[in-house]
C-alpha positions as CSV (number, residue, x, y, z in Angstrom):
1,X,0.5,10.7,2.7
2,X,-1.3,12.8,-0.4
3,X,0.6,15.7,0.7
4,X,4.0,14.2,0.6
5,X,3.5,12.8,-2.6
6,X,2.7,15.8,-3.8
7,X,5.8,17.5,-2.6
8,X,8.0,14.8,-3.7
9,X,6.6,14.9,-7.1
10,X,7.0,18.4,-6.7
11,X,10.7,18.4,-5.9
12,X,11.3,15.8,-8.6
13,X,9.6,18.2,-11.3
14,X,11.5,21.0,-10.4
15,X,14.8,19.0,-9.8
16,X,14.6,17.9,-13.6
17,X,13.8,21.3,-14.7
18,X,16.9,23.0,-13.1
19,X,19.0,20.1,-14.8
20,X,18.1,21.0,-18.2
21,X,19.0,24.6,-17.1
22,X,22.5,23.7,-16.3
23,X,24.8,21.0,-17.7
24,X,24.7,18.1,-15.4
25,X,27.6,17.0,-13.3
26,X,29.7,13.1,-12.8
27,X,30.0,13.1,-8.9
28,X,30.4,9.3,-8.6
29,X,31.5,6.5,-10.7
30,X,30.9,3.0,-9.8
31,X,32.1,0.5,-12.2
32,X,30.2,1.7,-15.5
33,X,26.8,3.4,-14.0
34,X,27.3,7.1,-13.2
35,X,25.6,9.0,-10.1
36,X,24.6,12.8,-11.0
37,X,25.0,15.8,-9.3
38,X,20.6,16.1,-9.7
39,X,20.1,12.9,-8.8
40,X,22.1,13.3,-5.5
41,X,20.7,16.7,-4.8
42,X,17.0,15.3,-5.6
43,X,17.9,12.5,-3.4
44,X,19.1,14.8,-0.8
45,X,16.3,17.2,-1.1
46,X,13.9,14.1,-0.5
47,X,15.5,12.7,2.8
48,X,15.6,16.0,4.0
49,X,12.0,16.6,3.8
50,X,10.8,13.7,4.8
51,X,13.2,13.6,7.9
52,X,13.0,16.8,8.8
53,X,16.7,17.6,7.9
54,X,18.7,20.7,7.0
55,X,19.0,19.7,2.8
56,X,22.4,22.0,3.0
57,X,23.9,19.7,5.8
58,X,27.3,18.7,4.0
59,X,27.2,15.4,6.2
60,X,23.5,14.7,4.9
61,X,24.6,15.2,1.8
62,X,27.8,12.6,2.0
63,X,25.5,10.2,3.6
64,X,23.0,10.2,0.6
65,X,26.1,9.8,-2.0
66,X,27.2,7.0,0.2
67,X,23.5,5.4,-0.1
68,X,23.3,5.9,-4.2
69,X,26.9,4.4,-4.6
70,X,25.8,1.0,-2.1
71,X,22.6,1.2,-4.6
72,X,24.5,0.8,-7.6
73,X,27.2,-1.9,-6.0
74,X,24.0,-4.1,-5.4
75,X,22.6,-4.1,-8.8
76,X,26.1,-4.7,-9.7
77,X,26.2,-8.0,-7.4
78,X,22.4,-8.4,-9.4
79,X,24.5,-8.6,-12.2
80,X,27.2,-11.2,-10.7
81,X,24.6,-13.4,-9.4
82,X,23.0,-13.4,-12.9
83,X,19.6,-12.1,-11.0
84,X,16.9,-11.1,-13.5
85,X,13.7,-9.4,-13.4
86,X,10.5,-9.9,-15.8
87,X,8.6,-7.6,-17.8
88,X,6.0,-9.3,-16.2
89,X,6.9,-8.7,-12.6
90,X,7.9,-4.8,-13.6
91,X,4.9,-4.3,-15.0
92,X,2.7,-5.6,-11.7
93,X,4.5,-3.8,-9.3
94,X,4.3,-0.4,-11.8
95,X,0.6,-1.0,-11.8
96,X,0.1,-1.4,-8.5
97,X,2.2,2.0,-7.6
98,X,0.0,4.1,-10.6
99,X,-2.8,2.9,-9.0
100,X,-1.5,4.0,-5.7
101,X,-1.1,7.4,-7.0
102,X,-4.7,7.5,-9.1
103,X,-6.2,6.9,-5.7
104,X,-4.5,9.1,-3.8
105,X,-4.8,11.9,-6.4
106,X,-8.3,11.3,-6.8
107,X,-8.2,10.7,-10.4
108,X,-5.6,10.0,-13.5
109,X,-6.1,13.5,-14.8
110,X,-5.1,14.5,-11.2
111,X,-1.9,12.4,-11.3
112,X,-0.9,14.0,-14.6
113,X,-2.0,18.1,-14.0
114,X,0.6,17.6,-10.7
115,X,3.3,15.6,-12.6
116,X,2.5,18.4,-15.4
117,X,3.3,14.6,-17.9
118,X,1.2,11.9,-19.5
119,X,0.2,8.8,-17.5
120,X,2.3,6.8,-20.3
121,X,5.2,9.0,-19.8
122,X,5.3,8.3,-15.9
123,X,5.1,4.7,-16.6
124,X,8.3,5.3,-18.7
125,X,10.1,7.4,-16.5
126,X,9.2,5.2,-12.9
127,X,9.8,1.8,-15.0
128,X,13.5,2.2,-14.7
129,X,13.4,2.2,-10.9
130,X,11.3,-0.1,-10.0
131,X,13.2,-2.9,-12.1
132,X,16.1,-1.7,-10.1
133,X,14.0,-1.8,-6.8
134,X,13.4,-5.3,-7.5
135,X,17.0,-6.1,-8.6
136,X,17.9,-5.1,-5.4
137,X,14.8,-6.9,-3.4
138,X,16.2,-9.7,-4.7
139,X,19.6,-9.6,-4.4
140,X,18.9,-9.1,-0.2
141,X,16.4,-12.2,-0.4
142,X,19.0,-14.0,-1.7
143,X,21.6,-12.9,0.9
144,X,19.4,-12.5,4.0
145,X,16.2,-14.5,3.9
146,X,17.3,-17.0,5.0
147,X,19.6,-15.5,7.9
148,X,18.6,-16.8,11.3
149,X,19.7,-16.1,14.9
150,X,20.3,-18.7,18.0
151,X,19.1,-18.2,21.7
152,X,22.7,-17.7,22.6
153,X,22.8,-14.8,20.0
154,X,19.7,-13.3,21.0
155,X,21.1,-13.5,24.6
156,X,24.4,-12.2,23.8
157,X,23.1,-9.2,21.8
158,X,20.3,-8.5,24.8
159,X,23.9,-8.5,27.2
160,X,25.6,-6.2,25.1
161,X,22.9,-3.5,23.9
162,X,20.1,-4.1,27.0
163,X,21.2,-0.5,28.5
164,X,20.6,1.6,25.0
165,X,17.3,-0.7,23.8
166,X,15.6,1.8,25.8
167,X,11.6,1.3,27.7
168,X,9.8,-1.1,26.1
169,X,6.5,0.4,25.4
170,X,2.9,-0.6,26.6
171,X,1.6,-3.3,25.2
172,X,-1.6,-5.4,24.4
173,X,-2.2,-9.1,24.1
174,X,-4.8,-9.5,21.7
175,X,-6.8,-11.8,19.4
176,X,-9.8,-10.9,16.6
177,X,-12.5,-12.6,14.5
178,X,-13.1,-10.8,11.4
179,X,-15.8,-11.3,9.0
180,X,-16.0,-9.7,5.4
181,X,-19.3,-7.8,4.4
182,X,-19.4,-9.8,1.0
183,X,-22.4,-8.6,-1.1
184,X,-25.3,-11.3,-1.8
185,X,-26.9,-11.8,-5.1
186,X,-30.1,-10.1,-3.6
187,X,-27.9,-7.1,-2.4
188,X,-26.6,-7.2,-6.4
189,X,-30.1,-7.6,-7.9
190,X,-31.3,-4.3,-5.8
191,X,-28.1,-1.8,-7.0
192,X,-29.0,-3.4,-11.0
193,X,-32.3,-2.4,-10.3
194,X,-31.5,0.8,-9.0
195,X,-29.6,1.5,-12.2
196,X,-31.8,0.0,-14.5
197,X,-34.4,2.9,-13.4
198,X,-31.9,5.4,-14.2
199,X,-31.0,4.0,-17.9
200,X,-34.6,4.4,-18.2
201,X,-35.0,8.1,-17.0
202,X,-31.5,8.7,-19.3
203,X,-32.8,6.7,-22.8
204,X,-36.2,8.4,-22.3
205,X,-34.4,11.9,-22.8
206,X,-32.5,12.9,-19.5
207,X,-29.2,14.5,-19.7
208,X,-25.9,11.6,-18.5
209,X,-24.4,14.5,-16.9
210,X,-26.9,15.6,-15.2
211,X,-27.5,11.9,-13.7
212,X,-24.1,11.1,-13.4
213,X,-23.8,14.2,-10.4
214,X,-26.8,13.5,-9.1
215,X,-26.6,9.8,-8.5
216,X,-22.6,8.1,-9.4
217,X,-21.1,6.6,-6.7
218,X,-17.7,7.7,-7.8
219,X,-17.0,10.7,-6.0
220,X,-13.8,11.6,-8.0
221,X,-15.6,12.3,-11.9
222,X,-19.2,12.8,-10.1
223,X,-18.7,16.5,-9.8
224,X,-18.0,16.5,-14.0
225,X,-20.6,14.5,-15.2
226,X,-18.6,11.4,-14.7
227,X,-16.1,12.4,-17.5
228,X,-13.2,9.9,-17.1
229,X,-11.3,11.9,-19.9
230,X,-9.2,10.1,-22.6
231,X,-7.7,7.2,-21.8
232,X,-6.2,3.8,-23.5
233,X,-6.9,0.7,-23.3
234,X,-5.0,-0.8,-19.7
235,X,-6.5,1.7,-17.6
236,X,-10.4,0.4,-16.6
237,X,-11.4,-2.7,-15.5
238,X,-11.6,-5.2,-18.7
239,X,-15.4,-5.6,-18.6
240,X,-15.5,-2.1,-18.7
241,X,-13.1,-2.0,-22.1
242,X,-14.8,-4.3,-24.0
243,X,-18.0,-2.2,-23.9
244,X,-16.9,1.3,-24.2
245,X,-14.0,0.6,-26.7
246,X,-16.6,-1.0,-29.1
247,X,-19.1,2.0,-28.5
248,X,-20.5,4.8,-31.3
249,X,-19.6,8.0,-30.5
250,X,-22.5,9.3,-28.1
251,X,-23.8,5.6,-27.8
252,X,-25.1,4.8,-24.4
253,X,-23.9,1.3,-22.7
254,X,-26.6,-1.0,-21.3
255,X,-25.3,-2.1,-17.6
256,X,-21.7,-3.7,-16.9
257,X,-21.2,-5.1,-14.1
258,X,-17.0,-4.8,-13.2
259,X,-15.5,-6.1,-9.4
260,X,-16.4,-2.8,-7.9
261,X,-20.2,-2.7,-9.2
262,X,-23.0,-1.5,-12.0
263,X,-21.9,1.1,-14.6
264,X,-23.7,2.5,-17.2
265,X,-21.3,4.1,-19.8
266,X,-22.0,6.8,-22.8
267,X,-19.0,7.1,-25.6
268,X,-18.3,11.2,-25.3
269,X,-15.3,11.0,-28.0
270,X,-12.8,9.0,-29.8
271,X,-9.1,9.9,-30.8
272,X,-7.0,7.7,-32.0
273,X,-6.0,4.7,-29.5
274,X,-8.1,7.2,-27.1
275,X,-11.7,6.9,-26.0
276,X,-13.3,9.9,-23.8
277,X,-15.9,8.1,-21.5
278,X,-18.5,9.3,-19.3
279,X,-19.9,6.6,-16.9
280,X,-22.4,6.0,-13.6
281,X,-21.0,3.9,-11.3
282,X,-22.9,1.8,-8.3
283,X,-20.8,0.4,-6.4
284,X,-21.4,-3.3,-4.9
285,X,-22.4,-2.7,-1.1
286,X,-24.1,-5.3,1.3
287,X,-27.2,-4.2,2.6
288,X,-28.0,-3.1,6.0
289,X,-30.2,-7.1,6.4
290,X,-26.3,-7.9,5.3
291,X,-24.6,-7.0,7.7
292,X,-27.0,-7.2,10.9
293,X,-26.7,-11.0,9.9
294,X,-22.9,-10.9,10.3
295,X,-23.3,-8.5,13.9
296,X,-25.8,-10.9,15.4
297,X,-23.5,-14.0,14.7
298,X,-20.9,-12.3,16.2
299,X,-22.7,-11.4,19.3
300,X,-23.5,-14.9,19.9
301,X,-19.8,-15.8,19.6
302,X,-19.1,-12.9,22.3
303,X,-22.0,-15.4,24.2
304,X,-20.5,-18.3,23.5
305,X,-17.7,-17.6,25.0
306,X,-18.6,-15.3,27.9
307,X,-20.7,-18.5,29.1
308,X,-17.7,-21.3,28.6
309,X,-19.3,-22.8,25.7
310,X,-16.3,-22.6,24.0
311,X,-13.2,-20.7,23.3
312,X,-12.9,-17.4,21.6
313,X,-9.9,-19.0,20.0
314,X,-12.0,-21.6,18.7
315,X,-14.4,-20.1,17.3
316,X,-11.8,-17.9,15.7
317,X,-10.4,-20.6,13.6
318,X,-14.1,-21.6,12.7
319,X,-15.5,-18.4,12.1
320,X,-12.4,-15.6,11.4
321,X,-11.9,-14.9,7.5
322,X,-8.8,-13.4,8.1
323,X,-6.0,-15.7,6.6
324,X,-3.3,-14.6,8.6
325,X,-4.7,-15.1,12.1
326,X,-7.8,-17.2,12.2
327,X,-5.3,-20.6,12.1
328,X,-3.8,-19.3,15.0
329,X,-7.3,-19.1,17.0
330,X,-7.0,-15.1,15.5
331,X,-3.8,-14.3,18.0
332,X,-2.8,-10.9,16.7
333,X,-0.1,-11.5,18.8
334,X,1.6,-8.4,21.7
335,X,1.4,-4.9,19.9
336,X,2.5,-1.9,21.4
337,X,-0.7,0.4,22.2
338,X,0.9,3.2,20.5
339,X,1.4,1.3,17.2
340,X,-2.8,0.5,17.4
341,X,-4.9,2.9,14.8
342,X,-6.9,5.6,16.7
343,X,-10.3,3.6,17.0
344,X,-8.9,0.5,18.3
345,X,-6.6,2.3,20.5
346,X,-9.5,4.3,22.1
347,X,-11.8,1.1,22.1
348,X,-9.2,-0.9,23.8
349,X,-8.4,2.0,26.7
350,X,-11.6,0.8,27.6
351,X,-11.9,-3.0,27.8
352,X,-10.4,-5.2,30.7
353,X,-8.4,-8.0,30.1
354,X,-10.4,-11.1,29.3
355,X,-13.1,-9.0,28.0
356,X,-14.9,-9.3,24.6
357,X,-15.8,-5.9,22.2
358,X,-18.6,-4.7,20.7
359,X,-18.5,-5.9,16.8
360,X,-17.2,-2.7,14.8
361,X,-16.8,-1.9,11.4
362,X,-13.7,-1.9,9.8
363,X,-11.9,-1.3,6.4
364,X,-8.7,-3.6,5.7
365,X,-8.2,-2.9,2.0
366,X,-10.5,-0.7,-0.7
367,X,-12.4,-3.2,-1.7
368,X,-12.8,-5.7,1.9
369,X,-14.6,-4.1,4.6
370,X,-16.3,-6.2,7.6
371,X,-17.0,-6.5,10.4
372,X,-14.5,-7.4,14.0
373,X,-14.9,-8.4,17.7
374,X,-11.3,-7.8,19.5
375,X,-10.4,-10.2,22.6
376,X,-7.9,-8.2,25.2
377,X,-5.8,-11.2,26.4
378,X,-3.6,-8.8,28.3
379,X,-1.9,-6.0,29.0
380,X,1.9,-5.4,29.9
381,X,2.9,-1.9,31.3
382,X,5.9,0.0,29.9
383,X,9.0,-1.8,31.2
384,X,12.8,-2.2,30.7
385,X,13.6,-5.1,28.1
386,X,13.4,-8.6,29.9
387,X,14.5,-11.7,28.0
388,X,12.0,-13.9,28.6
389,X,8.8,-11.2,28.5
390,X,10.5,-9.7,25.3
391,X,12.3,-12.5,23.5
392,X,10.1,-12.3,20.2
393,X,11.5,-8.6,20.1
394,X,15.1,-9.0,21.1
395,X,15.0,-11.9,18.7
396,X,13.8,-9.4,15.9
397,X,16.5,-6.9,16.7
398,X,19.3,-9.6,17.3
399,X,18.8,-10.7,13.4
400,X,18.5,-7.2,12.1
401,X,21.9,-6.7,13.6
402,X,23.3,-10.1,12.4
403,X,21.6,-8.8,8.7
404,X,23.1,-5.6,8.8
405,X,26.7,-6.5,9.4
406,X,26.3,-9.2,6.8
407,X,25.4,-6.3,4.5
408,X,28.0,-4.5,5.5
409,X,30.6,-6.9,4.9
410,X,28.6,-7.3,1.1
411,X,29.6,-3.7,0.3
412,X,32.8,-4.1,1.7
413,X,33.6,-6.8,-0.3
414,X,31.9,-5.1,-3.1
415,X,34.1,-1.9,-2.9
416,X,37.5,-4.7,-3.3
417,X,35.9,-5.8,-6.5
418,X,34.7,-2.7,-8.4
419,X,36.0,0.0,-9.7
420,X,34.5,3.4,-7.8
421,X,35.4,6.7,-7.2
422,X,33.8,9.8,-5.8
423,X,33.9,12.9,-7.9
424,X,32.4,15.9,-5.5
């Protein structure tokens, strides 16, 4: 994923550097917004790569023109439905995509040497599209949430398209109990303490640097001494901003605690709006007592269960901490084994149905990790679509065919109404 990103960026730098070269061209007018011979050729340049396409394909290129003028007829329908967006919801979903990118580059300064621009002017420049994603999210929540399909539909979609569906993959039956690693005020106490010995070593004369390679847990500004470079405020977590922005230049913080752990901060520089921080980070972490707690409990549920105390399904909805399946006695429903990440793929080749893993570790998000024991229900071999076995499936493809003639017949009606014309 990095190294897409990076070519994408990539492209888009050098796409906006060739169109200050050369005056830009009007190759598509729909109603008053204009579509740009660089946007079309970035856009164009973008599919290709990412689908393995020939960028030069005159057909690729007609399809993409087609795809920017639908774009611009549904923010115009945004506009007829009177559909607005918030600064407020812009500004969320921009967040969430910088830090996307911060943590895929590794660091901010990272994000800015490859976008060769300022965080603030990436804000600006990907603000723009974003409100316009969300238009547009909108605008087909509106139109085809709430679109549903009947048995007979499903049934006379499965007669008309059950010889091109194609083999319906392996699949796997299964169900999970998850349980988060959450870090205990004595796990907290020992990482303060564990800091607390450093601010000591650094107060009584050490160099930050020096301990900030040796011992910060944050592998991205480690390497420089911590050095977090200069940054506004908006950027750190706020118990982190309402030390360091109040800091002497070359004042050293006492400890802050933040949602990811203990920091101990030293003011480098101040410019402006700017501050230039160093910091060492320990991060929150359960201890190894911690989590040999949560293993043991879920070997006795494996127990429980293998000796008809109870259901795994049961104890699922008493035990599981994840949301989304523990109500349904954790039913993660059929998958197809291809679909399955590498580890559970591998650890499931393995198991028979009816059978109960081994508690493994796993990561769902950055900041939840825990601990999971996978029931294998059953298995169902690679076979041609059946309408019983398969409905779910059929009934997912039936109303993406119902929603993509509905949107068809949008643009169509969309094209009556506005004014558009293509210029190439």
């Amino acid at each position: 994923m990095r190294k897409v990103l990076i070519v994408i960026i990539f492209i888009l730098s050098f796409s906006i550097g060739f169109a200050q070269e050369v005056l830009d061209k009007v190759v598509a007018v729909v109603d008053d917004k204009f579509i740009l011979l660089s946007e079309l050729e970035f856009q164009t340049q973008l599919i290709a790569y990412q689908r393995k396409l020939n960028p030069n394909d005159p057909n690729l290129q007609k399809a993409v023109l087609n795809s920017l003028i639908e774009e611009k007829l549904m923010l115009i329908q945004a506009e007829f439905d009177s559909i607005r967006v918030t600064e407020d919801e812009i500004t969320r979903q921009l967040d969430f995509q910088i830090e996307n990118f911060i943590q895929q580059f590794g660091s901010k300064e990272k994000l800015e040497q490859v976008y060769n621009k300022s965080l603030e002017k990436i804000k600006r420049e990907l603000r723009d599209e974003i409100r316009n994603n969300i238009l547009i999210q909108k605008v087909q929540e509106m139109k085809f949430a709430r679109l549903e399909v009947s048995r007979y539909e499903v049934e006379e979609f499965f007669k008309q398209y059950r010889d091109s569906i194609g083999m319906v993959s392996e699949e796997v039956q299964l169900s999970q109990i998850f349980i988060q690693t959450k870090v205990s005020d004595f796990d907290k106490a020992v990482i303060r303490q564990k800091l607390e010995k450093i601010l000591d070593s650094i107060q009584a004369g050490g160099d930050f640097s020096t301990f900030a390679a040796r011992y910060s847990e944050d592998a991205a500004t480690a390497k420089d001494g911590g050095d977090l470079g200069f940054v506004k405020r908006g950027l750190f977590f706020k118990e982190f901003e309402e030390v360091v922005f109040n800091m002497e230049k070359g004042e050293i913080s006492g400890i802050i605690e933040t949602p990811i752990g203990f920091h101990i901060a030293q003011l480098v520089d101040r410019r402006g709006e700017s501050v230039r921080v160093r910091h060492i980070l320990l991060r929150l972490k359960p201890s190894k007592e911690t989590e040999k707690r949560i293993t043991d409990l879920l070997e006795a549920i494996s127990d429980s269960v293998r000796s008809g105390v109870n259901t795994f399904s049961y104890y699922a909805k008493l035990y599981s901490e994840d949301k989304s399946t523990a109500q349904f006695g954790g039913e993660m429903g059929k998958i197809p084994v291809q679909e399955l990440d590498t580890d559970l793929r591998n650890l499931i080749s393995k198991m028979n149905e009816k059978e109960i893993s081994k508690p493994r570790k796993i990561t769902l998000s950055k900041d939840v990790t825990g601990y999971q024991i996978i029931y294998l229900e059953k298995r169902i071999p690679e076979h041609m679509p059946d309408l019983n076995l398969d409905y779910e499936r059929l009934e997912q493809l039936a109303l993406m065919q119902k929603r993509k003639k509905v949107y068809e017949n949008l643009i169509e009606q969309l094209k009556k109404q506005v004014y558009w014309d293509i210029r190439l």
